[in-house]
C-alpha positions, 0 to 999 in steps of 0.5 A, a space after each residue: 572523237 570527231 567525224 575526221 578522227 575516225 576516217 569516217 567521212 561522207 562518202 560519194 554515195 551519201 554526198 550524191 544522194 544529199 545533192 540529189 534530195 536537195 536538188 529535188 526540193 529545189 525542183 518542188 518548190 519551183 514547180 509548185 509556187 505558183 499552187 502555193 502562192 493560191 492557196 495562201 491567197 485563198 486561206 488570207 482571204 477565207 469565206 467565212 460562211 463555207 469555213 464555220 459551215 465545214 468547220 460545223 460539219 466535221 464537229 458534228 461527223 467527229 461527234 457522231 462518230 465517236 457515238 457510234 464507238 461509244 454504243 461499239 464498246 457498249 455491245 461490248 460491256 463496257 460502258 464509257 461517258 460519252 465525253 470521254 468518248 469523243 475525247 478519244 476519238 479526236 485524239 485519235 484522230 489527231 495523231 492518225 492525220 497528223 503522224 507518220 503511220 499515224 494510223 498504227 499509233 492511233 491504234 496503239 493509243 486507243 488500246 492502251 486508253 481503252 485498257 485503262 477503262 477495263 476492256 477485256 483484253 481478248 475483245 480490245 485489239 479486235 475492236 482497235 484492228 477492225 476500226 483500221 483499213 479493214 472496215 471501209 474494204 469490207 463496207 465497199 467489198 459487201 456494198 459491191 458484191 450485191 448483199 442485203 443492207 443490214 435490215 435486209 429492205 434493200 437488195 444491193 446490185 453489182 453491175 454484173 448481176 444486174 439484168 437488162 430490161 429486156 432479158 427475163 428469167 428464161 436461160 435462153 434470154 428469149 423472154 419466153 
């Protein structure tokens, strides 16, 4: 059975809506040759120095990072080599820049590989949900809102809080 046996066509709405898109890829890529036609320039041409510099760095970040998971899962009873720690974390990270919703299937993944090594299951979804977008917002929100850092040393200010020099502890503001 065909499109044209069961009167089913394209309609107007969906004929529209494909020129449209077509239109406004059209559009992008005009409007943008100029940007990509540079940055091609620049990635035939790399700095070598900067390129094995940031490529170094990001290793480094990867790895230290997957230490910190690593000594998380420890606190948490589970003990894991470190290779297979940082295995998972640049697996993880692979799929979370490189998907669609990547985040949530990187989530996924790092559940399921994390019940393979023995996790408790109350303690694994805490673990993959606080590793989301909730962390940097609670590192930002206690960075913000003037807490002590974890040694208690270093009292962070919001601005709102902060004094003026000319002010003292007096309610009136008078430095009496």
């Amino acid at each position: 059975m065909t499109v044209a046996d069961t009167g089913r066509g394209w309609s107007v709405p969906r004929t529209a809506l494909a020129i449209a898109a077509a239109a406004a890829l059209v559009v992008e890529v005009l409007v943008l040759s100029p940007y990509i036609a540079r940055a091609s320039g620049a990635l035939l041409h790399p700095r070598w120095r900067w390129l094995v510099l940031a490529v170094v760095a990001e290793i480094a970040s990867m790895t230290t990072f997957a230490r910190l998971q690593r000594q998380l899962l420890a606190a948490g009873g589970l003990r894991v080599a470190l290779h297979r720690s940082i295995a998972l974390t640049f697996a993880s990270n692979a799929l979370s820049v490189t998907l669609p919703a990547g985040h949530l299937v990187s989530a996924g993944f790092t559940f399921r590989r994390l019940r393979t090594w023995g996790p408790a299951r109350r303690w694994s979804p805490g673990r993959c949900s606080r590793r989301g977008s909730s962390a940097p917002w609670r590192s930002a929100h206690s960075g913000f809102s003037g807490r002590r850092s974890a040694s208690g040393r270093m009292p962070i200010r919001s601005p709102s809080s902060a004094r003026s020099p000319e002010s003292s502890d007096s309610p009136s503001g008078s430095g009496n």
